[in-house]
PDB file of N, CA, C and O in Angstrom:
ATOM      1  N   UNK A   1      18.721 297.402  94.184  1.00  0.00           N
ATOM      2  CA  UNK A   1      19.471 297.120  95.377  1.00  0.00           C
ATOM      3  C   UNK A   1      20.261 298.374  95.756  1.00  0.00           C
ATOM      4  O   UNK A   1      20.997 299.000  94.993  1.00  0.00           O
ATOM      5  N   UNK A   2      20.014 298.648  97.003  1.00  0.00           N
ATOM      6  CA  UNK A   2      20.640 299.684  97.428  1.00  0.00           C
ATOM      7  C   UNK A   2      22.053 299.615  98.803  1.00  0.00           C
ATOM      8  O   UNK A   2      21.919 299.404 100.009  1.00  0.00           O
ATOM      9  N   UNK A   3      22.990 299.814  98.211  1.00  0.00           N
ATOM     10  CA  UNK A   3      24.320 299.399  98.627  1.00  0.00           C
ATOM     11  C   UNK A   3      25.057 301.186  99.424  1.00  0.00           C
ATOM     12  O   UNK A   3      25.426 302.162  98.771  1.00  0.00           O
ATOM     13  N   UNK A   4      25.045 301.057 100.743  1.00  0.00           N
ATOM     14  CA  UNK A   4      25.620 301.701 101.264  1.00  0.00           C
ATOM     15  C   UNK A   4      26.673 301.775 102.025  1.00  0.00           C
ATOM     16  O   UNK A   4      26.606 301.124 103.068  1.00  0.00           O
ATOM     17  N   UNK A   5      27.814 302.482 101.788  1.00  0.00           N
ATOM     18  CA  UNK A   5      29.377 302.311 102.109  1.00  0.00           C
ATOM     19  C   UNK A   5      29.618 303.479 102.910  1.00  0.00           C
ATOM     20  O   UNK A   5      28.970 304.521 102.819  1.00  0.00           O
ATOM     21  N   UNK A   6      30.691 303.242 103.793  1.00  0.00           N
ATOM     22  CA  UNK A   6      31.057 304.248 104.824  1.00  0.00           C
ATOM     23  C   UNK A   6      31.989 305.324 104.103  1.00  0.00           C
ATOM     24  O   UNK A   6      33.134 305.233 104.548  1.00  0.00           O
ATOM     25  N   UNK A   7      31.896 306.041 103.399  1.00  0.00           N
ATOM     26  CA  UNK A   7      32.224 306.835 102.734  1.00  0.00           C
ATOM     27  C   UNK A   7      33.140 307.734 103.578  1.00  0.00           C
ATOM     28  O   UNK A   7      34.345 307.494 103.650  1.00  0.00           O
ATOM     29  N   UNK A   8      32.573 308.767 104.216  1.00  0.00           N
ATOM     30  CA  UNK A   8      32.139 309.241 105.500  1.00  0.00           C
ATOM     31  C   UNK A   8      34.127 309.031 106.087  1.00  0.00           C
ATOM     32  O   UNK A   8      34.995 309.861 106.357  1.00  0.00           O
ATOM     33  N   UNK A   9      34.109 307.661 106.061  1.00  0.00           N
ATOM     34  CA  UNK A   9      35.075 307.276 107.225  1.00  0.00           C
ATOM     35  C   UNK A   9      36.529 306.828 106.175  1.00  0.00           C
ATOM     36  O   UNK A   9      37.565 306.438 106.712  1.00  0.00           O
ATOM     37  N   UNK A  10      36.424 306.933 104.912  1.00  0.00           N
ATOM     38  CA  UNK A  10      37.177 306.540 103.859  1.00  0.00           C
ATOM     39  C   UNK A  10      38.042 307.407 103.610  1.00  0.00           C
ATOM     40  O   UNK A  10      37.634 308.565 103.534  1.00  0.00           O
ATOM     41  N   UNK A  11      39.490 307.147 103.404  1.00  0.00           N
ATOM     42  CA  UNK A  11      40.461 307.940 103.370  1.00  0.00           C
ATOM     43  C   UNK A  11      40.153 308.388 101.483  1.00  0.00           C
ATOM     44  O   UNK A  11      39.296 307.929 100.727  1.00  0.00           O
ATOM     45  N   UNK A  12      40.878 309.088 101.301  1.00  0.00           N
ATOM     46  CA  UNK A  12      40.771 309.582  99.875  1.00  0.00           C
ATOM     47  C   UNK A  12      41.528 308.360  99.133  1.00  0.00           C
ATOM     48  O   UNK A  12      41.190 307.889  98.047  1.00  0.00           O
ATOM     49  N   UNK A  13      42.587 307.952  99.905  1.00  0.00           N
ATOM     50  CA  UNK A  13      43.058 306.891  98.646  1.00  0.00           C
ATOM     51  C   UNK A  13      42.389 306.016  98.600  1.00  0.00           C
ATOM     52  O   UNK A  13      42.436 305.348  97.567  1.00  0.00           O
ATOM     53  N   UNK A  14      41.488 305.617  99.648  1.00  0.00           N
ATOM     54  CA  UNK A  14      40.446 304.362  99.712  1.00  0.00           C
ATOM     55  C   UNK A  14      39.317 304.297  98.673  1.00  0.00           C
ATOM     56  O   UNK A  14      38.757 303.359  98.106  1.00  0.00           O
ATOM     57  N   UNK A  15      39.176 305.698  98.625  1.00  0.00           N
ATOM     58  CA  UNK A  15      37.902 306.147  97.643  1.00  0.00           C
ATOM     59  C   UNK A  15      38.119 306.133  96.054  1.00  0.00           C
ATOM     60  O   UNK A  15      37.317 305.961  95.136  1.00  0.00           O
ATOM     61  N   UNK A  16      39.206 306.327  96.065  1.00  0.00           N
ATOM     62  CA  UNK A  16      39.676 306.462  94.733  1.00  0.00           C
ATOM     63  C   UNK A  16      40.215 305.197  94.746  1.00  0.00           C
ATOM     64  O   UNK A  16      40.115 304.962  93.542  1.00  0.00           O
ATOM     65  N   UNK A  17      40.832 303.968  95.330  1.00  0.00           N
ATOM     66  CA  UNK A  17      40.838 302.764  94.931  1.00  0.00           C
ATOM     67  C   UNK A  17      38.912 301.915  94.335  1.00  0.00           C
ATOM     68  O   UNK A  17      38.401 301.113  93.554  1.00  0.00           O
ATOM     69  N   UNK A  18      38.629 302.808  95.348  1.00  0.00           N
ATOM     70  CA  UNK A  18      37.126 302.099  94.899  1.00  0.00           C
ATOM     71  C   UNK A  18      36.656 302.033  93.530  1.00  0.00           C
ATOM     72  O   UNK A  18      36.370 301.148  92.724  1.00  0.00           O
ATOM     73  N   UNK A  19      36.691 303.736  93.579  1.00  0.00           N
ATOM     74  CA  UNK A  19      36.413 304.164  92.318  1.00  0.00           C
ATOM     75  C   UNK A  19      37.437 303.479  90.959  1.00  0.00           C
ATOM     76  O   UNK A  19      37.052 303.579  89.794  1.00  0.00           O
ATOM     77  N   UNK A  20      38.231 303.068  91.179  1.00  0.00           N
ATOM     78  CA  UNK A  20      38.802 302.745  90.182  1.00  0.00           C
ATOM     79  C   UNK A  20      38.735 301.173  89.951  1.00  0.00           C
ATOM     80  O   UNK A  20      38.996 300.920  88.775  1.00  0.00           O
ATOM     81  N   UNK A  21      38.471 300.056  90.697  1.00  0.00           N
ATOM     82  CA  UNK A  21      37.799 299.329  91.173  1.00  0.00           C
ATOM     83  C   UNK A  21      36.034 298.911  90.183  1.00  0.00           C
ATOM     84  O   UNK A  21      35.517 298.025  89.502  1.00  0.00           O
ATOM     85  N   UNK A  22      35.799 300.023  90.651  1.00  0.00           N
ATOM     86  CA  UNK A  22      34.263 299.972  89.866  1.00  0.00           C
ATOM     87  C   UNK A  22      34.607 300.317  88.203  1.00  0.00           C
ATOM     88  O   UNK A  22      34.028 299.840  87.226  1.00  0.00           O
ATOM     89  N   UNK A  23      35.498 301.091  88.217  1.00  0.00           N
ATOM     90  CA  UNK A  23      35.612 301.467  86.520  1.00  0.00           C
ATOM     91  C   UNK A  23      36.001 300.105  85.825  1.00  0.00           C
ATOM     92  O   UNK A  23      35.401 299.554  84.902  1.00  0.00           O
ATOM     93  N   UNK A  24      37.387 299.597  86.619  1.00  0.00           N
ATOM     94  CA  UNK A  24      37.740 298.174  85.815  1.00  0.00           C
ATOM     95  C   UNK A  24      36.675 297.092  85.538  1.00  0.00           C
ATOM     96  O   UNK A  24      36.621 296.390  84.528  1.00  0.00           O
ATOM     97  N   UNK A  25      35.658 297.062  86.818  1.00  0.00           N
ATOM     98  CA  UNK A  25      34.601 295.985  86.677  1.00  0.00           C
ATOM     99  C   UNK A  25      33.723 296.306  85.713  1.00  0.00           C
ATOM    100  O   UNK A  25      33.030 295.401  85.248  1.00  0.00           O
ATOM    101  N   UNK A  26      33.559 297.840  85.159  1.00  0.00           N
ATOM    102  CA  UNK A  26      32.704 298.117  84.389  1.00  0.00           C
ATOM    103  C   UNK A  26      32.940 298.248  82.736  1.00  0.00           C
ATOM    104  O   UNK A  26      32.159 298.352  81.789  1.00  0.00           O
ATOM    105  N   UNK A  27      34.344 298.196  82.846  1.00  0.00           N
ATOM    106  CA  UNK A  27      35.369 298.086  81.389  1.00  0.00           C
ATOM    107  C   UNK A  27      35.223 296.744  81.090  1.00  0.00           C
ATOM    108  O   UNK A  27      35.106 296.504  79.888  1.00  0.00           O
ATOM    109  N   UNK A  28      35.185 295.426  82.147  1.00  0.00           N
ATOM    110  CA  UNK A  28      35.012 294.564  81.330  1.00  0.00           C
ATOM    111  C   UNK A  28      33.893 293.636  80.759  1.00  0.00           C
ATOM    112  O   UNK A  28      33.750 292.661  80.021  1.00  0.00           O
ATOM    113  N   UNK A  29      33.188 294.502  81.528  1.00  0.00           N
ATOM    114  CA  UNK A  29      31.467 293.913  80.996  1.00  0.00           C
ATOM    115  C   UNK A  29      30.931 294.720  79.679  1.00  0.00           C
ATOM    116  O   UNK A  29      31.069 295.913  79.407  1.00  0.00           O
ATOM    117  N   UNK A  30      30.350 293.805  79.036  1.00  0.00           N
ATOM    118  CA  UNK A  30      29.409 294.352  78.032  1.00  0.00           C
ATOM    119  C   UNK A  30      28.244 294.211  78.190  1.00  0.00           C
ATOM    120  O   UNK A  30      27.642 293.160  77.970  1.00  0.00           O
ATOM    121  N   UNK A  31      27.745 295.261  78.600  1.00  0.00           N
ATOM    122  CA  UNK A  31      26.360 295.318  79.126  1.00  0.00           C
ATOM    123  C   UNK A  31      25.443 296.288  77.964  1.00  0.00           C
ATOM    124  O   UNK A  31      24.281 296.543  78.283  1.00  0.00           O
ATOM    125  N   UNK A  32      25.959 296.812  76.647  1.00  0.00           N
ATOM    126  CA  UNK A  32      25.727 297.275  75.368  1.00  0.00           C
ATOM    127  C   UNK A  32      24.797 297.901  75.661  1.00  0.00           C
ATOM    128  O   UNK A  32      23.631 297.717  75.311  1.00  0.00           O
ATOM    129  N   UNK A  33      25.364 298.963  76.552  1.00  0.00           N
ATOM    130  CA  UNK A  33      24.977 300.451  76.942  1.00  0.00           C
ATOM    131  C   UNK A  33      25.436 300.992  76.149  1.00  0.00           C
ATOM    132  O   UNK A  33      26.651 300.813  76.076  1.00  0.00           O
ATOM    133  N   UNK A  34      24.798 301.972  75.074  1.00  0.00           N
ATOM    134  CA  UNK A  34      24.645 302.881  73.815  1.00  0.00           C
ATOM    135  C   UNK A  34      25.066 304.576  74.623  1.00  0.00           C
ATOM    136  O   UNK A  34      24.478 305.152  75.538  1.00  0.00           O
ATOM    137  N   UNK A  35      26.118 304.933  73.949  1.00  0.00           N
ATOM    138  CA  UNK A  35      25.971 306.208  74.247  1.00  0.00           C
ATOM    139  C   UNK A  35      24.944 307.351  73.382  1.00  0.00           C
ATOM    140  O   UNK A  35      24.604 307.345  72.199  1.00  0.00           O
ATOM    141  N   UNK A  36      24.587 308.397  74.592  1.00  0.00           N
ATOM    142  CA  UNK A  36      23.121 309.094  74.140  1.00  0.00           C
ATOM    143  C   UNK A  36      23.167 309.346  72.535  1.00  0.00           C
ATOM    144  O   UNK A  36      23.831 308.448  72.018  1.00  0.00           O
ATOM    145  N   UNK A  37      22.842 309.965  71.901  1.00  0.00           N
ATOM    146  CA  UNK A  37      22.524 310.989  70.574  1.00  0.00           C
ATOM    147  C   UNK A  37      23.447 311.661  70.451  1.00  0.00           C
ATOM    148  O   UNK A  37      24.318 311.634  69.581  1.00  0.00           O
ATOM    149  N   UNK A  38      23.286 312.494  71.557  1.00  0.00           N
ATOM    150  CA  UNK A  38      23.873 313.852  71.853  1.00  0.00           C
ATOM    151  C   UNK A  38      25.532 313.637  71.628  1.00  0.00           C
ATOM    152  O   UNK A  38      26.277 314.282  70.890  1.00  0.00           O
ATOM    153  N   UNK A  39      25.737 312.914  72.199  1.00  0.00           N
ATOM    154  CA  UNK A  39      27.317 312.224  72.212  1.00  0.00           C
ATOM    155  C   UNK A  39      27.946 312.218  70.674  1.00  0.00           C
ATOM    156  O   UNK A  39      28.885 312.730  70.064  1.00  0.00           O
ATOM    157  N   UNK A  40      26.918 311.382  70.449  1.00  0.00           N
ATOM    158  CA  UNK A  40      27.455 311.591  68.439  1.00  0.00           C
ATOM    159  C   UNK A  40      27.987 312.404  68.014  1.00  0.00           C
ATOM    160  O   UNK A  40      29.155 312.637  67.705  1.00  0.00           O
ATOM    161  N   UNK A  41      26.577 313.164  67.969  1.00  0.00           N
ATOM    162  CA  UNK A  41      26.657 314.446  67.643  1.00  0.00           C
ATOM    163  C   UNK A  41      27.824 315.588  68.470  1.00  0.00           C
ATOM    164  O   UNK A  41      28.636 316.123  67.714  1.00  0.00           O
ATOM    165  N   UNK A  42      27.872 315.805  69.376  1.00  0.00           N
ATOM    166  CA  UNK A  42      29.051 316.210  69.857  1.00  0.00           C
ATOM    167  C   UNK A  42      30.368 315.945  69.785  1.00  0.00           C
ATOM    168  O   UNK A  42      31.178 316.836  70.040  1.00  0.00           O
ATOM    169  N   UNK A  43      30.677 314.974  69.509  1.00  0.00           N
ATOM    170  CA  UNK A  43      32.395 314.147  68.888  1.00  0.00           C
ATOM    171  C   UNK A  43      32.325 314.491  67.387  1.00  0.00           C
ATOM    172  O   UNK A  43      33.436 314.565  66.861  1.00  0.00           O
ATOM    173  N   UNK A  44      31.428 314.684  66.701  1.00  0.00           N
ATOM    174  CA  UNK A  44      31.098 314.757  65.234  1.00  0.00           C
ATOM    175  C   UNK A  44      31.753 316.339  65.131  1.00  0.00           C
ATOM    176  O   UNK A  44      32.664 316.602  64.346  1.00  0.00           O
ATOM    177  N   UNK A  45      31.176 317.287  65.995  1.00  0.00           N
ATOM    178  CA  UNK A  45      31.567 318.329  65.922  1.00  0.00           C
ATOM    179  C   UNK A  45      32.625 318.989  66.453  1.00  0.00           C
ATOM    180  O   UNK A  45      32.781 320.211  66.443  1.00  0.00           O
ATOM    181  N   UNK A  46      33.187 318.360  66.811  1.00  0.00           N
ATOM    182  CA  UNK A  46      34.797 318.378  67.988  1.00  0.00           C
ATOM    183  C   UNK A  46      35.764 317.678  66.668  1.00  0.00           C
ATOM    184  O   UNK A  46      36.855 318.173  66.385  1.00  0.00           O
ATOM    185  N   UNK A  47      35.396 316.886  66.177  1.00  0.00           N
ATOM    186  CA  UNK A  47      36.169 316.309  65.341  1.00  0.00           C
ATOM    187  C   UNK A  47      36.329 317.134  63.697  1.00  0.00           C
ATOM    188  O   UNK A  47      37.229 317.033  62.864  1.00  0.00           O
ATOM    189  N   UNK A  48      35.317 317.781  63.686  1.00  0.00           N
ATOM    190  CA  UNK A  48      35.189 318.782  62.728  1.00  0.00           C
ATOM    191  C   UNK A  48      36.069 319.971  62.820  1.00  0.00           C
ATOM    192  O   UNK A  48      36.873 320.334  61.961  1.00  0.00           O
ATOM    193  N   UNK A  49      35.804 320.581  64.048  1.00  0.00           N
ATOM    194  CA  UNK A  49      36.739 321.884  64.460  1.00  0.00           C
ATOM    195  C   UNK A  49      37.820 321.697  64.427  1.00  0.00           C
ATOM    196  O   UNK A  49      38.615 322.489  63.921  1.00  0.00           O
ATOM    197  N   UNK A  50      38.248 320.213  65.148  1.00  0.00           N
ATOM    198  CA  UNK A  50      40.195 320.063  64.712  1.00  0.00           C
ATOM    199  C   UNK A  50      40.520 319.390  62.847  1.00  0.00           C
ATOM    200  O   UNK A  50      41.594 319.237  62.265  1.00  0.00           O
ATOM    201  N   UNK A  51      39.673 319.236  62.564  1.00  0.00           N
ATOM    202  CA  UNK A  51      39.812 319.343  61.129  1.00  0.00           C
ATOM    203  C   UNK A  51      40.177 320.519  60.409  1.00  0.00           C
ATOM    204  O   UNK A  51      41.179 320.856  59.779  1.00  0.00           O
ATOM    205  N   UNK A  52      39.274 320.954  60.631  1.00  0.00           N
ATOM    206  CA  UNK A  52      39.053 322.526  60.034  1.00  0.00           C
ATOM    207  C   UNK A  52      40.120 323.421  60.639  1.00  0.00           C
ATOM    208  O   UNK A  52      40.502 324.410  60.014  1.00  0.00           O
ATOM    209  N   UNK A  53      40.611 323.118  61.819  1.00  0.00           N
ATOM    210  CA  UNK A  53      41.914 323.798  62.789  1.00  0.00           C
ATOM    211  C   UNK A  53      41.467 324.935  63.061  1.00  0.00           C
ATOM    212  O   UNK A  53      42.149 325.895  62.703  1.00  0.00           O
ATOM    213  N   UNK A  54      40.159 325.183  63.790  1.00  0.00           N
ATOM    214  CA  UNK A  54      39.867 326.252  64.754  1.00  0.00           C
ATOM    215  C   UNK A  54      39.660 325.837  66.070  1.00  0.00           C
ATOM    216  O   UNK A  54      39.240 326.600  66.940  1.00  0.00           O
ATOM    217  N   UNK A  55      39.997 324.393  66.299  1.00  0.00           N
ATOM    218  CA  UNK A  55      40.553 323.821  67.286  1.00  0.00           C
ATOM    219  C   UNK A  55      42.006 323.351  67.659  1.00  0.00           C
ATOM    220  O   UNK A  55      42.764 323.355  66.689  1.00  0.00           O
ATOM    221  N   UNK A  56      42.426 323.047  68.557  1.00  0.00           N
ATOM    222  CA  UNK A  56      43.686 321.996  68.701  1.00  0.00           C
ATOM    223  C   UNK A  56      43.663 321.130  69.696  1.00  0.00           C
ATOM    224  O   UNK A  56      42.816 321.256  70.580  1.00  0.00           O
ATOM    225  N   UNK A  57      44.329 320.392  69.715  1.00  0.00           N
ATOM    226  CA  UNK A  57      44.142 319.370  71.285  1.00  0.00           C
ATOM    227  C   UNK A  57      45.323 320.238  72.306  1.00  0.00           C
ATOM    228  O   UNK A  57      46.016 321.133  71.821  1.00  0.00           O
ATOM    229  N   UNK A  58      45.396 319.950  73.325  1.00  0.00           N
ATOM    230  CA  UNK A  58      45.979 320.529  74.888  1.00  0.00           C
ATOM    231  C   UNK A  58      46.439 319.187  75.268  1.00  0.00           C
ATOM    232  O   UNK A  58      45.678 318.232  75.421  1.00  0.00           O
ATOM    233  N   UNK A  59      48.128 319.141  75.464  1.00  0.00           N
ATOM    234  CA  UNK A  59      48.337 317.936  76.202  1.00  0.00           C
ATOM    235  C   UNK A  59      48.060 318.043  77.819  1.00  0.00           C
ATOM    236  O   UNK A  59      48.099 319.119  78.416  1.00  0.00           O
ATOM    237  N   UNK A  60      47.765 316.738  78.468  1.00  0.00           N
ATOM    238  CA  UNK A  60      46.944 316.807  80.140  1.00  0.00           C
ATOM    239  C   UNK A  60      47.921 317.747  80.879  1.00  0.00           C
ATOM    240  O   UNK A  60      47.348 318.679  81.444  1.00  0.00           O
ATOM    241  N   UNK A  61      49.379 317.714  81.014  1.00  0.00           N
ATOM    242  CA  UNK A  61      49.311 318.756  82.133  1.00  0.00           C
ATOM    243  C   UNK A  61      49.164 319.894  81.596  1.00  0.00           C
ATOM    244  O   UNK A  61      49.373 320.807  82.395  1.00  0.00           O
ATOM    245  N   UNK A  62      48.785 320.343  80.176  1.00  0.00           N
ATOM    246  CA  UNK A  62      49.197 321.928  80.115  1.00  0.00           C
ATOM    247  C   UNK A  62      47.729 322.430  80.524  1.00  0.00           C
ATOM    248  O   UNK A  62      47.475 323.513  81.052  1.00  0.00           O
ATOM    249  N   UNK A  63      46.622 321.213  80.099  1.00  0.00           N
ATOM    250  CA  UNK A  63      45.307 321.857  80.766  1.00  0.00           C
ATOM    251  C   UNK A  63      44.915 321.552  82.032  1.00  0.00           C
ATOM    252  O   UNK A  63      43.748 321.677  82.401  1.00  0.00           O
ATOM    253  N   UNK A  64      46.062 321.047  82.932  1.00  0.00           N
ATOM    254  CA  UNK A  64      45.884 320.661  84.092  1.00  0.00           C
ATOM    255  C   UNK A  64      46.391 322.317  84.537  1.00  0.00           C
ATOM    256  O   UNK A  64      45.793 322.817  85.490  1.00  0.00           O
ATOM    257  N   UNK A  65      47.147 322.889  84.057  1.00  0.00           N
ATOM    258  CA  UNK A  65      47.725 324.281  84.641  1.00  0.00           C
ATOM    259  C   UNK A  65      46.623 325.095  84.185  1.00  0.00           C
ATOM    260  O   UNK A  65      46.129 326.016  84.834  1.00  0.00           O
ATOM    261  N   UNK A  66      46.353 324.810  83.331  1.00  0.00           N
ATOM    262  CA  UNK A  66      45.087 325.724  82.697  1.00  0.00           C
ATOM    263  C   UNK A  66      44.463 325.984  83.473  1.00  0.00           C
ATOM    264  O   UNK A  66      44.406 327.105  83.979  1.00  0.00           O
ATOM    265  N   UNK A  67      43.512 324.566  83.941  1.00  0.00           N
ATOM    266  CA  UNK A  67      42.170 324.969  84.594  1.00  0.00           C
ATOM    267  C   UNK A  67      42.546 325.225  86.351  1.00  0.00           C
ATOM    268  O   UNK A  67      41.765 325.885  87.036  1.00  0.00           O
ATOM    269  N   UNK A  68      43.492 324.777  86.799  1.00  0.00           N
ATOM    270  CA  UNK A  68      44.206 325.028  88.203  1.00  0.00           C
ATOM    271  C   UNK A  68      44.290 326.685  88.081  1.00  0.00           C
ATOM    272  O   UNK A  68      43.880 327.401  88.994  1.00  0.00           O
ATOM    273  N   UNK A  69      44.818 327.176  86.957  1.00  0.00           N
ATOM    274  CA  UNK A  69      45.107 328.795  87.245  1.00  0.00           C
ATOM    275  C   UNK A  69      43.932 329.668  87.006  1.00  0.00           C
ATOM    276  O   UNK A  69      44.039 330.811  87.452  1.00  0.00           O
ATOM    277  N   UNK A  70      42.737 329.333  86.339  1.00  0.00           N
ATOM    278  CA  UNK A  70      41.400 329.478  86.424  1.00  0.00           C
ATOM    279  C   UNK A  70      40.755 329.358  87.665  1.00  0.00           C
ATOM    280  O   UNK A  70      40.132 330.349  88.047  1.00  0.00           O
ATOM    281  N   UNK A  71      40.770 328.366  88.369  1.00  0.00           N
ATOM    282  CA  UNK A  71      40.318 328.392  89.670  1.00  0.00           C
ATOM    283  C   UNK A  71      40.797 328.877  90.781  1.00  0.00           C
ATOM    284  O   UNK A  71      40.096 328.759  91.786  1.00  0.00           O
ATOM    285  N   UNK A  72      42.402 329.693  90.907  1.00  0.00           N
ATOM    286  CA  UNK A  72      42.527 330.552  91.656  1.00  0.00           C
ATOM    287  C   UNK A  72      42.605 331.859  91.559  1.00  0.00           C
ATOM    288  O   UNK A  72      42.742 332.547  92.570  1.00  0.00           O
TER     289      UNK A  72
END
């Protein structure tokens, strides 16, 4: 089924109500969608590096300045 919305004519907060909208409807279904392989394996190794501490975590705004001062 193919569902088309006026996008187009949607204010940004409209869009992002949507969008957030669709996330809640999709948080509460279990529809036991498997995340890929790859995923595993990638958290496996993220979780390793901050073990090992050649990683660290970044709290959200400091990598919100981060990647904002990267892009200008």
């Amino acid at each position: 089924m193919m569902i088309e919305l006026p996008l187009a004519y949607l204010a940004l907060e409209e869009k992002l109500q949507l969008m957030e909208s669709l996330w809640d409807d999709l948080c509460r279904q279990d529809n036991g969608i498997e995340s890929p392989s790859w995923h595993e394996d990638l958290l496996a190794q993220r979780e390793s590096a901050i073990t090992q501490g050649t990683e660290q975590f970044t709290d959200w705004e400091t990598a919100k300045r981060t990647i904002r001062s990267q892009l200008t």
